[in-house]
N, CA, C and O atoms as a DFTB+ gen file, in Angstrom:
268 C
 N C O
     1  1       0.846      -1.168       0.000
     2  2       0.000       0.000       0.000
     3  2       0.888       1.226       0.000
     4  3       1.916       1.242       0.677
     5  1       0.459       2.405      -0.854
     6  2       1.382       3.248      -0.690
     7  2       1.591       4.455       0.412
     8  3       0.500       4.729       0.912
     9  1       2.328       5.009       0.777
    10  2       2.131       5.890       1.882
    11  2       1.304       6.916       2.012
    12  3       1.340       7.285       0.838
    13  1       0.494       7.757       2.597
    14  2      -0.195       8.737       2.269
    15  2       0.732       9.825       2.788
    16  3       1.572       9.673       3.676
    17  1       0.430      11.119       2.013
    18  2       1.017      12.138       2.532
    19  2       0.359      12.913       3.951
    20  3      -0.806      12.961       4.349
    21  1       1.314      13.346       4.382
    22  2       0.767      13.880       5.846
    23  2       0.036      14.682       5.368
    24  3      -1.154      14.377       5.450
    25  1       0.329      15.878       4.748
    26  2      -1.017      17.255       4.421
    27  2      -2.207      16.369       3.952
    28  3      -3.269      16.825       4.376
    29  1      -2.363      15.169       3.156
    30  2      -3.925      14.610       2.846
    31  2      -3.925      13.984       4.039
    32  3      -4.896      14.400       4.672
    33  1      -3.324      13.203       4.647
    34  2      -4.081      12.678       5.815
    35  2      -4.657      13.577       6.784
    36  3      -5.635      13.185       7.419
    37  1      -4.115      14.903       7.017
    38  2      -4.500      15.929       7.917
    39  2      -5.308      16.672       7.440
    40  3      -5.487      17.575       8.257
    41  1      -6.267      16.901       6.063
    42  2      -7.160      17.196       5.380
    43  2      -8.437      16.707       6.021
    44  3      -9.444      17.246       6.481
    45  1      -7.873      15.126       5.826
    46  2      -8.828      14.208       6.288
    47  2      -8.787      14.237       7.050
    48  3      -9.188      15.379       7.276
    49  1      -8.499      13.667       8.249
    50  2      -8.446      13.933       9.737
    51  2      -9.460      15.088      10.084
    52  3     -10.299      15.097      10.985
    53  1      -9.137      16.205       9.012
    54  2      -9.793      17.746       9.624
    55  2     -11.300      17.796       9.277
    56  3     -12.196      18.195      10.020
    57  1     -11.414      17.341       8.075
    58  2     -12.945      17.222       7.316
    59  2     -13.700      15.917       8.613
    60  3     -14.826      16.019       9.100
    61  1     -12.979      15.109       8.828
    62  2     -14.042      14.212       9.250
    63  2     -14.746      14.879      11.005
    64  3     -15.806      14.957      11.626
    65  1     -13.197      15.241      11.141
    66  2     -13.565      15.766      12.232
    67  2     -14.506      16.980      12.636
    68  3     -15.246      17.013      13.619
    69  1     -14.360      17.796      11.848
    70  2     -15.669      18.819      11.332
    71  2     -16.995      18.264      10.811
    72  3     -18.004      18.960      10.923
    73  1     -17.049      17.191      10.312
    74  2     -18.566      16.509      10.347
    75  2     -18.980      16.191      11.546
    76  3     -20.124      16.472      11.902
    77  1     -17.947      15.441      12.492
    78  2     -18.542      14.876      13.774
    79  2     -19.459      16.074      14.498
    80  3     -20.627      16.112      14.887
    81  1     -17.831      17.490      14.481
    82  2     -18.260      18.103      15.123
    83  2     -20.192      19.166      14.920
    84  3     -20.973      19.664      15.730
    85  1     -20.166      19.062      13.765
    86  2     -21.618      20.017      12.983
    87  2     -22.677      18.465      13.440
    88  3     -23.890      18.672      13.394
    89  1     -22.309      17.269      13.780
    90  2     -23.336      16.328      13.795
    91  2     -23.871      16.693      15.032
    92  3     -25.047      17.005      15.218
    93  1     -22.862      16.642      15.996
    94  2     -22.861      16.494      17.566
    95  2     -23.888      18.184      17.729
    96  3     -24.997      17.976      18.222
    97  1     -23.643      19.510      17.418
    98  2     -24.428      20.506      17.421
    99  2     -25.662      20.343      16.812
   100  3     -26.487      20.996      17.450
   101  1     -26.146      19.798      15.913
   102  2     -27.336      19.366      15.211
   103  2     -28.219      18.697      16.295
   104  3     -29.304      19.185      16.614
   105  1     -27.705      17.520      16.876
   106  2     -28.123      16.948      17.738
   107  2     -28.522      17.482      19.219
   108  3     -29.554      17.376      19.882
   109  1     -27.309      18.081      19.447
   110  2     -27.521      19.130      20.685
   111  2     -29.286      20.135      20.467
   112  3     -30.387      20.132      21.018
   113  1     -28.760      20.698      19.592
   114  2     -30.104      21.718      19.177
   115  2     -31.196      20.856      19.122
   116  3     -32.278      21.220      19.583
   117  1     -31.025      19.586      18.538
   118  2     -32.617      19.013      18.706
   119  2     -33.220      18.567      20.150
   120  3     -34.368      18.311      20.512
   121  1     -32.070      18.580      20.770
   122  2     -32.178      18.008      22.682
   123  2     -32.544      19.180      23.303
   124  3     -33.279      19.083      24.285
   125  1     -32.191      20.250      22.944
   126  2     -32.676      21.650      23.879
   127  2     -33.946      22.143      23.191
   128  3     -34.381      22.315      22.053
   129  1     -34.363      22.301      24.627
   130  2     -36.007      22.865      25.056
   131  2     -36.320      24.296      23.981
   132  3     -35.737      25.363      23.791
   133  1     -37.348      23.756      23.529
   134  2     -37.697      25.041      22.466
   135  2     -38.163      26.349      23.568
   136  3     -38.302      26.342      24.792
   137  1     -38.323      27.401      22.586
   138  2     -38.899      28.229      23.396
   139  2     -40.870      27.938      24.061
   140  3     -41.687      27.018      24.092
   141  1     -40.799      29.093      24.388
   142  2     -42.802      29.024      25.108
   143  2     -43.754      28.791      24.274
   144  3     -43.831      29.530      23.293
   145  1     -44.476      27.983      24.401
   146  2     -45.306      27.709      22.912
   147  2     -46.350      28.351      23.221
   148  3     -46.845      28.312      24.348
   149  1     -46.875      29.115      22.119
   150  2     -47.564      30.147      21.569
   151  2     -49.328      29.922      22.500
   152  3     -50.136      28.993      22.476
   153  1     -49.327      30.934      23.051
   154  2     -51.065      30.174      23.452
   155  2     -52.358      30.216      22.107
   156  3     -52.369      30.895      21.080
   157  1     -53.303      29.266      22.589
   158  2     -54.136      28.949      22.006
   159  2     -55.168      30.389      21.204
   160  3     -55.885      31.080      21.927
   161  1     -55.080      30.633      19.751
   162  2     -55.915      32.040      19.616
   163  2     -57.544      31.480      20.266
   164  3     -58.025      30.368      20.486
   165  1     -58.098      33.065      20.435
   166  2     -59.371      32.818      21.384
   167  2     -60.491      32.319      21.015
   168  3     -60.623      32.226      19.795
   169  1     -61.508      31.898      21.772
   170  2     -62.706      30.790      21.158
   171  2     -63.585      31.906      19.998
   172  3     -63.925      33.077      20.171
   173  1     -63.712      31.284      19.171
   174  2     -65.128      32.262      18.438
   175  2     -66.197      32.160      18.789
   176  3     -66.835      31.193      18.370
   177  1     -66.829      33.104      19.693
   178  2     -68.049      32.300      20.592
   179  2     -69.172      33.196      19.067
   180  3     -70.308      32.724      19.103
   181  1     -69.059      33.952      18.251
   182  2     -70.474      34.111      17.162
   183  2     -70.416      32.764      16.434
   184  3     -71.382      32.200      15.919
   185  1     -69.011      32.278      16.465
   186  2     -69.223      30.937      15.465
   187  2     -69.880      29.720      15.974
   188  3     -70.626      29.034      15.277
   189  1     -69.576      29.453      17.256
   190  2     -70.078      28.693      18.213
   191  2     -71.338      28.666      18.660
   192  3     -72.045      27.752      19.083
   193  1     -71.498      29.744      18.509
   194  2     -73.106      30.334      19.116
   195  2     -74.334      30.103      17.687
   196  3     -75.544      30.160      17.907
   197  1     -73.920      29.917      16.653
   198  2     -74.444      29.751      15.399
   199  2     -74.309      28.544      15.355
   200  3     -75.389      27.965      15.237
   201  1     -72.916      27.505      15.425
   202  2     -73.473      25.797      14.960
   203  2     -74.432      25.274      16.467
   204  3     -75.297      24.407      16.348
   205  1     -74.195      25.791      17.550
   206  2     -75.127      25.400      18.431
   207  2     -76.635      25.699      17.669
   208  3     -77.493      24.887      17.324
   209  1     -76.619      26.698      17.586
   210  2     -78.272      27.519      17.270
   211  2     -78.480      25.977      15.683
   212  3     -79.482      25.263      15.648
   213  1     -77.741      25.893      15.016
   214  2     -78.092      25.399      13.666
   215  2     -78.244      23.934      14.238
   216  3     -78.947      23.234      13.509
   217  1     -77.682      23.198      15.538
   218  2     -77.892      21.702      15.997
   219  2     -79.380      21.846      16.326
   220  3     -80.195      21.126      15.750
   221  1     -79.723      22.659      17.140
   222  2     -80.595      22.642      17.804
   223  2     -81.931      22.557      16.873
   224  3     -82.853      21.754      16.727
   225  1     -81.602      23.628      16.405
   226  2     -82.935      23.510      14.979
   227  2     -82.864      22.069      14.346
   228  3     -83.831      21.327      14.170
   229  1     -81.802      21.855      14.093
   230  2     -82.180      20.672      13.270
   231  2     -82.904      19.543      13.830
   232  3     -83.716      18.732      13.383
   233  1     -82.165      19.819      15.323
   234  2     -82.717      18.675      16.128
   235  2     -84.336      18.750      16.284
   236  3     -85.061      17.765      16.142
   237  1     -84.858      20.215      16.633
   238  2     -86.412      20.106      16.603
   239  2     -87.040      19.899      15.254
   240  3     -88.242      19.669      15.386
   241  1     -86.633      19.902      13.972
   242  2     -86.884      19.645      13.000
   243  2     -86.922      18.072      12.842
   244  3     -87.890      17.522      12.316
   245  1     -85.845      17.379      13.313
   246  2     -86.081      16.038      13.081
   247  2     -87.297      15.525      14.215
   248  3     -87.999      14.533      14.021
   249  1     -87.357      16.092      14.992
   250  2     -88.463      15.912      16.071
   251  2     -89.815      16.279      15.768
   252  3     -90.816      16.105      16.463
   253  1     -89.722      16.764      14.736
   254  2     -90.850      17.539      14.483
   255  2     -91.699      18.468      15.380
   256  3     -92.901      18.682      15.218
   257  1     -90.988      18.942      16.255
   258  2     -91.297      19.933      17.685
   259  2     -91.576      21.231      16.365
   260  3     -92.559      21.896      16.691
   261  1     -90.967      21.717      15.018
   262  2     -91.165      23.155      15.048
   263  2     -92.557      23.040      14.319
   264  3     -92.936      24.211      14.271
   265  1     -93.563      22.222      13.698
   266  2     -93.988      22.494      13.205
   267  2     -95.332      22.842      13.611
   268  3     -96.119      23.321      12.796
C-alpha cells in the first residue's frame, strides 16, 4: 500500500472531524427545550353560538317539535 502524505491525511483527519463536530451541534439543538409555545388564539363564541343555534334547529326539525 502506498504511503499517504501527511497534508492529505490531515485534510482528512480535519474534514471528518468537522462533520462529527456540525453532527454532535445538530443533535444538541434538537435536545434543547424550544422556546414558550404560543397560546391557544381565542374561542369564536359568534361561530359557536351559530353551529349550536343550527344543531338545535335541526334537532327540533327532526323531532318535528317546530312544526
Amino acid at each position: 500500500m502506498a504511503s499517504v502524505k501527511p497534508q492529505l491525511l490531515a485534510a482528512i483527519s480535519g474534514a471528518i472531524g468537522a462533520y462529527l463536530q456540525e453532527e454532535e451541534a445538530i443533535l444538541a439543538a434538537a435536545l434543547a427545550p424550544a422556546g414558550p409555545a404560543r397560546p391557544a388564539p381565542p374561542a369564536n363564541l359568534w361561530g359557536s353560538s351559530g353551529r349550536q343555534w343550527t344543531m338545535t334547529t335541526r334537532q327540533l326539525l327532526q323531532r318535528r317539535s317546530l312544526r
